[in-house]
Chimera marker file (.cmm) of the C-alpha trace (Angstrom):
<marker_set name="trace">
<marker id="1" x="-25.422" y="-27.758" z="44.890" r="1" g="1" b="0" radius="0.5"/>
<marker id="2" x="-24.015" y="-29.419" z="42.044" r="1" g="1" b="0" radius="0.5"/>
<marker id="3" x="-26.526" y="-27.098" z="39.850" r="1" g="1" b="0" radius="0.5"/>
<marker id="4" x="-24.738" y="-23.742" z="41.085" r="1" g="1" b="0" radius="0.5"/>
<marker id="5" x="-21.207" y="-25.423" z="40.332" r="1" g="1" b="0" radius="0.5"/>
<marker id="6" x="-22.170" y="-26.124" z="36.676" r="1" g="1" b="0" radius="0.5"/>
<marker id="7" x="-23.645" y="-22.682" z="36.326" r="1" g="1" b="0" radius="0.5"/>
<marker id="8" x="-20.609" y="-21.564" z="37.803" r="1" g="1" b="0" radius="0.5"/>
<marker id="9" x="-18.140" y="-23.336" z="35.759" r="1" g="1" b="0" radius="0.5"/>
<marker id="10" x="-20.215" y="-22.181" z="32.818" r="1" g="1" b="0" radius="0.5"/>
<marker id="11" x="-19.916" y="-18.422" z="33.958" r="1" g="1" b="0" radius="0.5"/>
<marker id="12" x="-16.354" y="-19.048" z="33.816" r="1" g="1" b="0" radius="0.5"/>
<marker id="13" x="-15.578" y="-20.530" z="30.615" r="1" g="1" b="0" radius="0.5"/>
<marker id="14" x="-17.908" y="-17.457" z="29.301" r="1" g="1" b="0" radius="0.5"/>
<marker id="15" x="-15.658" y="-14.745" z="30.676" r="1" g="1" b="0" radius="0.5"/>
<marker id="16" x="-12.607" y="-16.746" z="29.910" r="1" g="1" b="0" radius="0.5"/>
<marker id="17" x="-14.062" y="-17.097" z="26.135" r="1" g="1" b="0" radius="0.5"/>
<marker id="18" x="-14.985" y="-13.597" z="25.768" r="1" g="1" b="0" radius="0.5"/>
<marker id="19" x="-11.454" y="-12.753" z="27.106" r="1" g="1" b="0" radius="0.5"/>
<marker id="20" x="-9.425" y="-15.525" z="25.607" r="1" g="1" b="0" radius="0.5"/>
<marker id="21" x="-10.879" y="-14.971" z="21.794" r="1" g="1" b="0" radius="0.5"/>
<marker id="22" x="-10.024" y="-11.199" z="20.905" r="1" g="1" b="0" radius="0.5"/>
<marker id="23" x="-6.219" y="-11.917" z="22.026" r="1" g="1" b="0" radius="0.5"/>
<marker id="24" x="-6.329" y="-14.828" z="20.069" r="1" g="1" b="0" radius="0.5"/>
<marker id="25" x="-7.870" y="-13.297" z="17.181" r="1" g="1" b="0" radius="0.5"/>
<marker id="26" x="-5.216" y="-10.268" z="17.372" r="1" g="1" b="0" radius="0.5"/>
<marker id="27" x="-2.348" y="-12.930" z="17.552" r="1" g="1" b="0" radius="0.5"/>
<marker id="28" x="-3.392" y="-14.934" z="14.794" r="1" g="1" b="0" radius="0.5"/>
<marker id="29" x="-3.993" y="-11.596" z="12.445" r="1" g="1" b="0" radius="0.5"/>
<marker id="30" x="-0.090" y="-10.544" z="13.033" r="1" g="1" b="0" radius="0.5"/>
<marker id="31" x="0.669" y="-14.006" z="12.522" r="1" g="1" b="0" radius="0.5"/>
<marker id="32" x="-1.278" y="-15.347" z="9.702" r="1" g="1" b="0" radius="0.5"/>
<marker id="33" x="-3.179" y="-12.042" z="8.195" r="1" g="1" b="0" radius="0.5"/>
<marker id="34" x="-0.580" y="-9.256" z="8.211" r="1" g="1" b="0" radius="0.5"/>
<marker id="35" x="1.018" y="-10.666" z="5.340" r="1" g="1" b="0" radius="0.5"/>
<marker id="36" x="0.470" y="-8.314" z="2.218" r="1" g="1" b="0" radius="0.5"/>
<marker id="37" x="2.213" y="-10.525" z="-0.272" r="1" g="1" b="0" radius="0.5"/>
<marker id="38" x="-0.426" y="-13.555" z="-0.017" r="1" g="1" b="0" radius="0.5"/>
<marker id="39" x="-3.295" y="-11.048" z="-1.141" r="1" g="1" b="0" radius="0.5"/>
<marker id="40" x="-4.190" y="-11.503" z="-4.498" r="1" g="1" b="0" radius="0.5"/>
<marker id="41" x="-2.067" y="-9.464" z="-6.614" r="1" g="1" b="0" radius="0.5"/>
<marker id="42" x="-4.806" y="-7.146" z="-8.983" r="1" g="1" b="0" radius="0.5"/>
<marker id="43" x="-3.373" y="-4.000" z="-11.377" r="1" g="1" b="0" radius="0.5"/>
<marker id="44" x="-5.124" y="-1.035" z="-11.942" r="1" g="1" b="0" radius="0.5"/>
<marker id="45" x="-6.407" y="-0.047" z="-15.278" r="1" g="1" b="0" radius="0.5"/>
<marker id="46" x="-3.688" y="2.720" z="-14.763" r="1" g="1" b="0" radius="0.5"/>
<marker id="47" x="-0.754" y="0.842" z="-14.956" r="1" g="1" b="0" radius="0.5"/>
<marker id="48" x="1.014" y="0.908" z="-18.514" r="1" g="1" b="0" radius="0.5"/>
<marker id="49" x="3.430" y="-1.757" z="-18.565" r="1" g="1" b="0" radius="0.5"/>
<marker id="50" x="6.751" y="-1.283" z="-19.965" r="1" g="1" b="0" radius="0.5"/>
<marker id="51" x="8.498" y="-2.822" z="-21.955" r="1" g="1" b="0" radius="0.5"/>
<marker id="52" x="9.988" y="-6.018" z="-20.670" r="1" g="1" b="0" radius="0.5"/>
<marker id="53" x="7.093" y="-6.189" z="-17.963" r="1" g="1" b="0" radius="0.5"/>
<marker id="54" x="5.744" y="-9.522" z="-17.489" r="1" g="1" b="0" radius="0.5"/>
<marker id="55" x="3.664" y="-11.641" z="-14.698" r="1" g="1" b="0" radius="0.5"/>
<marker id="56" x="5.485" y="-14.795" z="-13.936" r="1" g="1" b="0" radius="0.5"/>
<marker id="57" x="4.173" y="-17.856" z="-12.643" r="1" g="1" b="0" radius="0.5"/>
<marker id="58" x="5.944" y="-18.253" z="-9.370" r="1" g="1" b="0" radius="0.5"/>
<marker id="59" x="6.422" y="-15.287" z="-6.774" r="1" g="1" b="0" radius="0.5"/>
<marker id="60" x="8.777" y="-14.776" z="-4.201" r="1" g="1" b="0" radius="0.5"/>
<marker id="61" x="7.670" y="-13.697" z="-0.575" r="1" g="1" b="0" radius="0.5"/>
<marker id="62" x="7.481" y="-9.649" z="-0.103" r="1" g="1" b="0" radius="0.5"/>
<marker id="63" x="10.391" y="-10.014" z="2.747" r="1" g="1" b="0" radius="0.5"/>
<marker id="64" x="13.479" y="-11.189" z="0.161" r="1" g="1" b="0" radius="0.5"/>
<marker id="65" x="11.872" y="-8.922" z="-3.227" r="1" g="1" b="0" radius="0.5"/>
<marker id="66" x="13.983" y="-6.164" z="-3.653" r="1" g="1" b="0" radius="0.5"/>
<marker id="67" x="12.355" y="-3.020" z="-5.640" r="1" g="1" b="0" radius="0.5"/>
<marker id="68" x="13.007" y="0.477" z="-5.914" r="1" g="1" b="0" radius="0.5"/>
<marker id="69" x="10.729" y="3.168" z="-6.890" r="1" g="1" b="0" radius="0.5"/>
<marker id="70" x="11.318" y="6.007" z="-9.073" r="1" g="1" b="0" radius="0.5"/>
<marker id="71" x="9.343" y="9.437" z="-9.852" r="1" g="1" b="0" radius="0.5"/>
<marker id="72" x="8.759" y="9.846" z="-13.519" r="1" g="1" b="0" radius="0.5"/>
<marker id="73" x="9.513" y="13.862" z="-14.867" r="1" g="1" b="0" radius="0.5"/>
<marker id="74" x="9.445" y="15.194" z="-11.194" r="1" g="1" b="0" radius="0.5"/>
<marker id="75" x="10.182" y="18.814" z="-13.432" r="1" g="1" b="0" radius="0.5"/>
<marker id="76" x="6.725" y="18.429" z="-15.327" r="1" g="1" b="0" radius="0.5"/>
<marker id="77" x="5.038" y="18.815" z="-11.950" r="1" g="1" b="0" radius="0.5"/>
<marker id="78" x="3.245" y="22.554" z="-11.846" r="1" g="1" b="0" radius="0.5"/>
<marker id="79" x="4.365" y="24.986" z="-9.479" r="1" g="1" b="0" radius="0.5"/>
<marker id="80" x="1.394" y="26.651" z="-8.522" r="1" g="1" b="0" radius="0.5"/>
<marker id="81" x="-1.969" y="25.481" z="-9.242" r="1" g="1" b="0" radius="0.5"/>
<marker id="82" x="-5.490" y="26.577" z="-9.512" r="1" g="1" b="0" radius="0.5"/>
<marker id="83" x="-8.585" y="25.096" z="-7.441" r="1" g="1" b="0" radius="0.5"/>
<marker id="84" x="-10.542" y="22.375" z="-8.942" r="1" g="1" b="0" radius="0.5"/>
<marker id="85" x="-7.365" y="21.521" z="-11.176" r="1" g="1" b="0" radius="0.5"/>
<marker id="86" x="-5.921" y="17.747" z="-11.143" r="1" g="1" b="0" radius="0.5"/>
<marker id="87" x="-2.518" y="17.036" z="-11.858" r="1" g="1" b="0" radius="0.5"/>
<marker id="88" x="-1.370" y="13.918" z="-12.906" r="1" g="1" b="0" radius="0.5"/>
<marker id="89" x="2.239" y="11.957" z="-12.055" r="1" g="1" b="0" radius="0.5"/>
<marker id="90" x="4.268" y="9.030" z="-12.866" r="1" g="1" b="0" radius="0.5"/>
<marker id="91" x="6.196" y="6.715" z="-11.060" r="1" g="1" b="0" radius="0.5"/>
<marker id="92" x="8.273" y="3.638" z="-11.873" r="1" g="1" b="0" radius="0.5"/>
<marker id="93" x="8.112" y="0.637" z="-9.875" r="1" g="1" b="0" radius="0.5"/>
<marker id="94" x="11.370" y="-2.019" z="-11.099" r="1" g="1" b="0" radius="0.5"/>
<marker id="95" x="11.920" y="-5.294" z="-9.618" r="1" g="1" b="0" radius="0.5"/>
<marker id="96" x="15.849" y="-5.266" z="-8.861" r="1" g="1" b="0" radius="0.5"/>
<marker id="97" x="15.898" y="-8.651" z="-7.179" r="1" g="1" b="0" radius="0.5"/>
<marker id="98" x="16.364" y="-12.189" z="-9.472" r="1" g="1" b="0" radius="0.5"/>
<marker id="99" x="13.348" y="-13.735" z="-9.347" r="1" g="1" b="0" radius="0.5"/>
<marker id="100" x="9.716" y="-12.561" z="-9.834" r="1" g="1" b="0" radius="0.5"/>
<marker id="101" x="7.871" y="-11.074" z="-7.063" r="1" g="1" b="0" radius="0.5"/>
<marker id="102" x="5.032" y="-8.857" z="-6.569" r="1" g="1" b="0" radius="0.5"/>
<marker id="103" x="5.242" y="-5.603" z="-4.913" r="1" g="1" b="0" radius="0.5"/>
<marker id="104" x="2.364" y="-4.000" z="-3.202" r="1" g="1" b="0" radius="0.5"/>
<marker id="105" x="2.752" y="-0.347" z="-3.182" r="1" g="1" b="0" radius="0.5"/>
<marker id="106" x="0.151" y="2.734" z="-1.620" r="1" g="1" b="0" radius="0.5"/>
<marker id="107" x="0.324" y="6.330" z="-2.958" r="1" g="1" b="0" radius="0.5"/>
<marker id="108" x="-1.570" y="8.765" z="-0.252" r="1" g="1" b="0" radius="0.5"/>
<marker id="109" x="-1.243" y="12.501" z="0.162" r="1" g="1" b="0" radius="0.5"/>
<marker id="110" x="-0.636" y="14.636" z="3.350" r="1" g="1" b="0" radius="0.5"/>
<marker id="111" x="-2.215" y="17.582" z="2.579" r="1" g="1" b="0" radius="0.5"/>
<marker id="112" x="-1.093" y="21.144" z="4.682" r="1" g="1" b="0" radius="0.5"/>
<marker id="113" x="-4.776" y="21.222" z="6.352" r="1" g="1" b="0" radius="0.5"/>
<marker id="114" x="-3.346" y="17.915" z="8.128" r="1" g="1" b="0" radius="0.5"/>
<marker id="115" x="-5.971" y="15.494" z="6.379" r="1" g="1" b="0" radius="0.5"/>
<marker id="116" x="-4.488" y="12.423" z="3.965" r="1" g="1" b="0" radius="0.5"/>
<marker id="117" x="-5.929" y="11.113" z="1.627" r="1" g="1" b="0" radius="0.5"/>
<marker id="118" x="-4.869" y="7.321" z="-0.078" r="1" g="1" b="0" radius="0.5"/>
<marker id="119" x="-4.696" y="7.804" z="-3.781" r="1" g="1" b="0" radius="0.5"/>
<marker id="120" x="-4.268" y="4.786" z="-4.718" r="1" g="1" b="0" radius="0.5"/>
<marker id="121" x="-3.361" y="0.977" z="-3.035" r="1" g="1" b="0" radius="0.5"/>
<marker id="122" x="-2.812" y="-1.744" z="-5.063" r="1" g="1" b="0" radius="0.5"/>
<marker id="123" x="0.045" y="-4.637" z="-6.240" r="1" g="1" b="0" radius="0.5"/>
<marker id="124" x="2.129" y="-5.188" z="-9.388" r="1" g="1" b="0" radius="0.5"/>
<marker id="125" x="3.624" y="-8.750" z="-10.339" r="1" g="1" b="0" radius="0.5"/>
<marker id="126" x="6.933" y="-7.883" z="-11.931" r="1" g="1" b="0" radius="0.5"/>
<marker id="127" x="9.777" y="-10.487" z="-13.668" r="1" g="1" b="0" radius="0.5"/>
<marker id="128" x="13.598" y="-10.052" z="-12.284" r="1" g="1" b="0" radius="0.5"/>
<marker id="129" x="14.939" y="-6.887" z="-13.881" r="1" g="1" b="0" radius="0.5"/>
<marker id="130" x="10.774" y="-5.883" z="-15.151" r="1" g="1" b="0" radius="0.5"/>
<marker id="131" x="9.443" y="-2.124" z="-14.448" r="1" g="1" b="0" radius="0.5"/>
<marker id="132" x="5.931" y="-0.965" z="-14.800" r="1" g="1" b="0" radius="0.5"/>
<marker id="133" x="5.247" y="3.005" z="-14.589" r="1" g="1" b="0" radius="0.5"/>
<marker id="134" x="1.426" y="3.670" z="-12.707" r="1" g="1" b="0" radius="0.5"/>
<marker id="135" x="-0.088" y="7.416" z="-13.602" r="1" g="1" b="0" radius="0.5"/>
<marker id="136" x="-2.190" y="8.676" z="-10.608" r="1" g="1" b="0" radius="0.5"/>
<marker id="137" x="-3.732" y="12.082" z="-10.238" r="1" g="1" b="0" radius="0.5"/>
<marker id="138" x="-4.186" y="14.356" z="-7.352" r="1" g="1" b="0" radius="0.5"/>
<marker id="139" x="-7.060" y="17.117" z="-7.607" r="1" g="1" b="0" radius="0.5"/>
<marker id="140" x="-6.836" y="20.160" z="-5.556" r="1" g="1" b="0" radius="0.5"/>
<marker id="141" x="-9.787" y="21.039" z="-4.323" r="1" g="1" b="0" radius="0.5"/>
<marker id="142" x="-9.382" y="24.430" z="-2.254" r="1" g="1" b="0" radius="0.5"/>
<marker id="143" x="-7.392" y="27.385" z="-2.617" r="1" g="1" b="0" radius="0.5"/>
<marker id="144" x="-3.903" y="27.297" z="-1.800" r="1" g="1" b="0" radius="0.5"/>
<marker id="145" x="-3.781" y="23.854" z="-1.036" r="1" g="1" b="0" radius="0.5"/>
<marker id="146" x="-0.558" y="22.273" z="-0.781" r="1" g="1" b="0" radius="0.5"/>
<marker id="147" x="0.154" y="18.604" z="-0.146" r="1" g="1" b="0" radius="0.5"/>
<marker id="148" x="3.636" y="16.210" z="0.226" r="1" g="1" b="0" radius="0.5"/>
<marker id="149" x="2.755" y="12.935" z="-2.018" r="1" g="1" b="0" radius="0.5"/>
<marker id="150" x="3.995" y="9.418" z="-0.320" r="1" g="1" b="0" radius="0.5"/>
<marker id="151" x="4.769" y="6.533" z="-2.698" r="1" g="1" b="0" radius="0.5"/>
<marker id="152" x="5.651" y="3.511" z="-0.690" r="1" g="1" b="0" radius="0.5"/>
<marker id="153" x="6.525" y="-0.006" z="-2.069" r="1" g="1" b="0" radius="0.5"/>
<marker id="154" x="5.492" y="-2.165" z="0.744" r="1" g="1" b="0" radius="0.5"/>
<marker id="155" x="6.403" y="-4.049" z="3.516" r="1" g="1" b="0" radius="0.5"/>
<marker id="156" x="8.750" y="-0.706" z="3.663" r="1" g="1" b="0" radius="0.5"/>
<marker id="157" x="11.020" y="-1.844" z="0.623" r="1" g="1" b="0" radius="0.5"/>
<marker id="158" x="11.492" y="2.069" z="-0.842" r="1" g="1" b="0" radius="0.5"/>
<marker id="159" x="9.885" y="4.865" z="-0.483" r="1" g="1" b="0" radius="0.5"/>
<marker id="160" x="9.850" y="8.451" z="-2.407" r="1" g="1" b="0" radius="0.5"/>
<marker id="161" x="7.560" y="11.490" z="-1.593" r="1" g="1" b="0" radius="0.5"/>
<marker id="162" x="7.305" y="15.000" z="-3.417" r="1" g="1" b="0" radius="0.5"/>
<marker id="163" x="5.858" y="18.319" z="-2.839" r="1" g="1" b="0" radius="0.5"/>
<marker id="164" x="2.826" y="19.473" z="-4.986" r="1" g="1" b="0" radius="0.5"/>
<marker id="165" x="2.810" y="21.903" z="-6.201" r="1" g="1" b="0" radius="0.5"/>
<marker id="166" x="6.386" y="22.062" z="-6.385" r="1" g="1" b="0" radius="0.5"/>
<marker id="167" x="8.163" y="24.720" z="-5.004" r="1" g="1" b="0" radius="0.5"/>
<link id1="1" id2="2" r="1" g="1" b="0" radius="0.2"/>
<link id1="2" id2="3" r="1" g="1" b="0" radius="0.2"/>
<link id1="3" id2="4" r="1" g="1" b="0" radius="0.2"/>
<link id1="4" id2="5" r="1" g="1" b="0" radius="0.2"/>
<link id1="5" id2="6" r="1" g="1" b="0" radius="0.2"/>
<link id1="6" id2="7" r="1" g="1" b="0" radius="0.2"/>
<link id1="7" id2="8" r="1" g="1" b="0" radius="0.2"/>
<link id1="8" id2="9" r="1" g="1" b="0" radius="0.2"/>
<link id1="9" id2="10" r="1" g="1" b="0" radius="0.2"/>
<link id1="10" id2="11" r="1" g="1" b="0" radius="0.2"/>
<link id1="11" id2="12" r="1" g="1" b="0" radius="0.2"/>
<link id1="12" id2="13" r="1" g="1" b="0" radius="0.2"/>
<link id1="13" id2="14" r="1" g="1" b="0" radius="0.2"/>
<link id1="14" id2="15" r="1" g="1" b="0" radius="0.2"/>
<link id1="15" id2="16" r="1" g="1" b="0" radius="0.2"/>
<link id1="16" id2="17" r="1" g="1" b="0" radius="0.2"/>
<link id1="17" id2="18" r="1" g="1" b="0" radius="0.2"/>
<link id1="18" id2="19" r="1" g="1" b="0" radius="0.2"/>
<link id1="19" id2="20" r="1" g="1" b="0" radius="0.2"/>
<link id1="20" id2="21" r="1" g="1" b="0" radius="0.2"/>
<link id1="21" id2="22" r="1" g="1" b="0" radius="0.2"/>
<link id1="22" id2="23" r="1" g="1" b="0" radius="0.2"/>
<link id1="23" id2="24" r="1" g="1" b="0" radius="0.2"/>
<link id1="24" id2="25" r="1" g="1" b="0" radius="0.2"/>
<link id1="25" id2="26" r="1" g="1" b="0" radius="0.2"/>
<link id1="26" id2="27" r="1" g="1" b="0" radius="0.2"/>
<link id1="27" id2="28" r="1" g="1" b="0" radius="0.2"/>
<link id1="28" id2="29" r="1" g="1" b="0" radius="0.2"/>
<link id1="29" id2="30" r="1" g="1" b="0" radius="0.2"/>
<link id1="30" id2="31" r="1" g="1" b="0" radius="0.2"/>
<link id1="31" id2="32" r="1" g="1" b="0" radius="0.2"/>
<link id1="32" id2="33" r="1" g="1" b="0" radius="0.2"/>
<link id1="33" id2="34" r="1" g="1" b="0" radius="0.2"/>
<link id1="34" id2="35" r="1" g="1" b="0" radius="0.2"/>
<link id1="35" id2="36" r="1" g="1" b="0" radius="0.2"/>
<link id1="36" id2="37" r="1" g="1" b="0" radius="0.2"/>
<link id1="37" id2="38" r="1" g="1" b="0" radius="0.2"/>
<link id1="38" id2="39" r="1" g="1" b="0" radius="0.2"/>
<link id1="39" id2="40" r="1" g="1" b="0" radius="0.2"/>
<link id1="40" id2="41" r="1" g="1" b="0" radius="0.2"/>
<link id1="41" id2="42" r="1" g="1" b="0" radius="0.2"/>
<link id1="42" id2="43" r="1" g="1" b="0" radius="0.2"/>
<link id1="43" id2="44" r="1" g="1" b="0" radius="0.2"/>
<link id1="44" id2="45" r="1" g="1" b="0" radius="0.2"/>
<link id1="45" id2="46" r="1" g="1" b="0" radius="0.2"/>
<link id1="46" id2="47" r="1" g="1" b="0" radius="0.2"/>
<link id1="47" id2="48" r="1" g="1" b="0" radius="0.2"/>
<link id1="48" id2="49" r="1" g="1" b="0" radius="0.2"/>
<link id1="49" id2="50" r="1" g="1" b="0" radius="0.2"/>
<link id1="50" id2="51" r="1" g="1" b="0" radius="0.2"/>
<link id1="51" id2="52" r="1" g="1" b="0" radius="0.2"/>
<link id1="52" id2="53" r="1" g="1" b="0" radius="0.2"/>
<link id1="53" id2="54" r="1" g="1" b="0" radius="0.2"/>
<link id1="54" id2="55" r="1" g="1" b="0" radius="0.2"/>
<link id1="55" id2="56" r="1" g="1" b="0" radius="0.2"/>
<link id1="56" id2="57" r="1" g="1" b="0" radius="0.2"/>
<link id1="57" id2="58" r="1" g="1" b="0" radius="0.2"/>
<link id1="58" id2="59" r="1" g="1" b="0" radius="0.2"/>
<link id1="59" id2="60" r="1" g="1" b="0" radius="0.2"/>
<link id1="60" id2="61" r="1" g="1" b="0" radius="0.2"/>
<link id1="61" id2="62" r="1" g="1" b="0" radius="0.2"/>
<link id1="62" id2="63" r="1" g="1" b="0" radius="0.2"/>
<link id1="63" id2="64" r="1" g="1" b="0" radius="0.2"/>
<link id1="64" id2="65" r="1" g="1" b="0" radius="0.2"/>
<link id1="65" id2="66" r="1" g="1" b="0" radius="0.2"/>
<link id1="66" id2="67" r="1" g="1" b="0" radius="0.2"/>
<link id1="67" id2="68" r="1" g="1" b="0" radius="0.2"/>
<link id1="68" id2="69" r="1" g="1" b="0" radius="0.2"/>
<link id1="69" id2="70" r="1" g="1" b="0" radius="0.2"/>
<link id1="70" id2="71" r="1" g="1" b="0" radius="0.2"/>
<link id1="71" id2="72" r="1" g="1" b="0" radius="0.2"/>
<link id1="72" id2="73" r="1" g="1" b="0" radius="0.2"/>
<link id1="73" id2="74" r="1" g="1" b="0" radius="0.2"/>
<link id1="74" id2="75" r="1" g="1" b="0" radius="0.2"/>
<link id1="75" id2="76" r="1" g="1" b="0" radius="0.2"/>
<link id1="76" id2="77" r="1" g="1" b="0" radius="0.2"/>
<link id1="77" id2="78" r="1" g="1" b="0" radius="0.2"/>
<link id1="78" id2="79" r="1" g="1" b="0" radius="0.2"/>
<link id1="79" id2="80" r="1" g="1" b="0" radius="0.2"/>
<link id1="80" id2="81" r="1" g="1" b="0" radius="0.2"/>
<link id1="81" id2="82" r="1" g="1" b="0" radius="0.2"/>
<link id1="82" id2="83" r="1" g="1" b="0" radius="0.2"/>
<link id1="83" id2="84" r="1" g="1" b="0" radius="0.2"/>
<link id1="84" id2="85" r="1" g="1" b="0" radius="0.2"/>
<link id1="85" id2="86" r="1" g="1" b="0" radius="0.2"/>
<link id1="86" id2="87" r="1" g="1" b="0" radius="0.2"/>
<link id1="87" id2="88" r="1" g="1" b="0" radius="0.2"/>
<link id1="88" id2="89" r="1" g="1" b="0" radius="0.2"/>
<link id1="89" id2="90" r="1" g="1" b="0" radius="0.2"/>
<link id1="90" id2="91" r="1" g="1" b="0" radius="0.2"/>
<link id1="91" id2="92" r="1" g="1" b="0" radius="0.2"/>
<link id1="92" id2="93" r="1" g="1" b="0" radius="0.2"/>
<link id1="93" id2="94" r="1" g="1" b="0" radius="0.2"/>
<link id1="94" id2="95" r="1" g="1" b="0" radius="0.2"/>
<link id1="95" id2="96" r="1" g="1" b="0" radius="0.2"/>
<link id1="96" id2="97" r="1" g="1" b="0" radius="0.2"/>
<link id1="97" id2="98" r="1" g="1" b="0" radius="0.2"/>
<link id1="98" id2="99" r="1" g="1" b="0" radius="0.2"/>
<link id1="99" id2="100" r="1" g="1" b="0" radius="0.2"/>
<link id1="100" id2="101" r="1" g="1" b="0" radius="0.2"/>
<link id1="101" id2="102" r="1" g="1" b="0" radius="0.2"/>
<link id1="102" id2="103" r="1" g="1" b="0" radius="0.2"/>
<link id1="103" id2="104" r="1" g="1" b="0" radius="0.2"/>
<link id1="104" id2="105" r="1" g="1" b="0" radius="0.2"/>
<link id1="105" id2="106" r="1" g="1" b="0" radius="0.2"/>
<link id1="106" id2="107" r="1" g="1" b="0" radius="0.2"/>
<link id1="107" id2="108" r="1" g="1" b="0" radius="0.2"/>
<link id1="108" id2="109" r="1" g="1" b="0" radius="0.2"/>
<link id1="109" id2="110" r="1" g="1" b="0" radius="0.2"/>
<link id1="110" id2="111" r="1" g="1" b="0" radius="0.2"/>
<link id1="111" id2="112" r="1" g="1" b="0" radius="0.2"/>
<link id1="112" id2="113" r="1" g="1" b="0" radius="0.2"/>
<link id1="113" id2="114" r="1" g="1" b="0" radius="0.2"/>
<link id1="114" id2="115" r="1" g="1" b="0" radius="0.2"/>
<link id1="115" id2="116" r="1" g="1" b="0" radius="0.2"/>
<link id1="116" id2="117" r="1" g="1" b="0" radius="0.2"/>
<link id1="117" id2="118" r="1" g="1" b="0" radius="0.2"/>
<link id1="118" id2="119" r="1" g="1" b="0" radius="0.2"/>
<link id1="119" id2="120" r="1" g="1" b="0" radius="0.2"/>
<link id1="120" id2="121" r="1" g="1" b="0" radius="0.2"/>
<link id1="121" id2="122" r="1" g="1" b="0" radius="0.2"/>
<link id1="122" id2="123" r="1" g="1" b="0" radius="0.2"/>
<link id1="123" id2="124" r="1" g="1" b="0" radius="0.2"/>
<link id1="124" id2="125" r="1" g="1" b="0" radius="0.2"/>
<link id1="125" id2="126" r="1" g="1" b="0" radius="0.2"/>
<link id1="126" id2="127" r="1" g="1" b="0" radius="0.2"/>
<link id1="127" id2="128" r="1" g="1" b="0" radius="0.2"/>
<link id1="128" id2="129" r="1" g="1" b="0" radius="0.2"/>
<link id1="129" id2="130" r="1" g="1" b="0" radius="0.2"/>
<link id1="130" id2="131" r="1" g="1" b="0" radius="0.2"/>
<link id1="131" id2="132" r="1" g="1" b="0" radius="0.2"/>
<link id1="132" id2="133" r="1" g="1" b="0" radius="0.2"/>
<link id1="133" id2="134" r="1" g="1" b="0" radius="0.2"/>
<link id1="134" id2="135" r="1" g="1" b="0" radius="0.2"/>
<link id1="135" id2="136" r="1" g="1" b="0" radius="0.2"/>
<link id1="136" id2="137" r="1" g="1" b="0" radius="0.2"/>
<link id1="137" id2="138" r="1" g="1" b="0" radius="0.2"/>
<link id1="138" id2="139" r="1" g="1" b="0" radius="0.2"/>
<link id1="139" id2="140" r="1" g="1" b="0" radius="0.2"/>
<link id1="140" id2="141" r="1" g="1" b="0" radius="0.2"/>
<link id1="141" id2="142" r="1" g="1" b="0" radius="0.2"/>
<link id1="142" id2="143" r="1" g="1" b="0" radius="0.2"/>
<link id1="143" id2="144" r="1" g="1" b="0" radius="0.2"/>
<link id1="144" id2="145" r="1" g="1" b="0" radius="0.2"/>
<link id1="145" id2="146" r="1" g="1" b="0" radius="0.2"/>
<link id1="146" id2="147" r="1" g="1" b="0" radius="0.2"/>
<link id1="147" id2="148" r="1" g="1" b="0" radius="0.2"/>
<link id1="148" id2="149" r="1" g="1" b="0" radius="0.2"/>
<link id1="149" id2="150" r="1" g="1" b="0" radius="0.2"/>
<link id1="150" id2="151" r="1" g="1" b="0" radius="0.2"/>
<link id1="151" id2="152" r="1" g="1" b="0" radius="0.2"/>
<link id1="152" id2="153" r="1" g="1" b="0" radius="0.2"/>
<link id1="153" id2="154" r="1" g="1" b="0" radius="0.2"/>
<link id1="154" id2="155" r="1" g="1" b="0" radius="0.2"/>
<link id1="155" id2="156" r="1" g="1" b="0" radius="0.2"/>
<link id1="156" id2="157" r="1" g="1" b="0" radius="0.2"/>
<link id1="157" id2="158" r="1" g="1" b="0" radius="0.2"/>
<link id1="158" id2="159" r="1" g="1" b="0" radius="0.2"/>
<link id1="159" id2="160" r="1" g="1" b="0" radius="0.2"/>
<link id1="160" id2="161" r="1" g="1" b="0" radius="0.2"/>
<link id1="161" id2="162" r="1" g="1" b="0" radius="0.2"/>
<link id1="162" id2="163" r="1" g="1" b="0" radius="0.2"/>
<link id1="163" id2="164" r="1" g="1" b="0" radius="0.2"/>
<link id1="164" id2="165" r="1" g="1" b="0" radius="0.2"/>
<link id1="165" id2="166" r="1" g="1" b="0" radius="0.2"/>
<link id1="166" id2="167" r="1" g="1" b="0" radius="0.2"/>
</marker_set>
């Protein structure tokens, strides 16, 4: 008798376990892990820093950095284009808060067949007042493909998107 209530007890701390973990596991990841701004802040080999850019020492968290984005030449951007062709871009991403902070940002297309595609998803470290301009490229791979670019500076500080080609 005693046997089955062990076994039994056992049984239920497995299904409680099994239940218990992946709710705990989801509640810890939007507690702990959701937070972009404690990831290791890397830069592309595309960014060019601007003048004025610098990393500084001590960050501020994502939720009080204030940034804007900015596209670079929007008129240079073609109006028609020709399959297999890549066109490149420019944006500006400027720290308008006081202190430094780093600003994670993710460039992705929507393209008219209804697929997206990310571009690019990375983070810049920027001192108060600093900008940094990042060239991407988008290649067009079928005819008459159009597709609506998305820029975002993340956790949803600014965002700009474009048409390409432009109309």
């Amino acid at each position: 008798m005693s046997r089955k209530k062990t076994q039994g007890f056992l049984e239920v701390c497995a299904l409680a376990l099994v239940i218990l973990l992946p709710i705990i596991a989801i509640g810890w990841y939007f507690l702990y892990g959701n937070n972009i701004a404690s990831a290791p802040a890397t830069v592309a080999t595309s960014i060019q820093a601007s003048a004025g850019t610098q990393a500084a020492p001590a960050q501020q968290p994502a939720a009080a950095a204030t940034g804007a984005v900015t596209l670079d030449d929007a008129a240079a951007l073609p109006q028609t284009v020709a399959t297999g062709q890549v066109v490149p871009f420019s944006f500006a991403i400027k720290n308008t808060g006081l202190s430094a902070a780093a600003f994670p940002y993710k460039v992705y297309v929507k393209w008219n067949s209804g697929e997206e595609d990310v571009i690019d998803e990375n983070s810049v470290t920027l001192a108060a007042g600093a900008s940094t301009d990042i060239t991407e490229a988008l290649k067009f791979e079928t005819a008459g493909a159009k597709g609506e670019v998305y820029i975002i500076l993340q956790p949803a500080i600014d965002t700009i998107h474009f048409a390409m080609p432009r109309a």
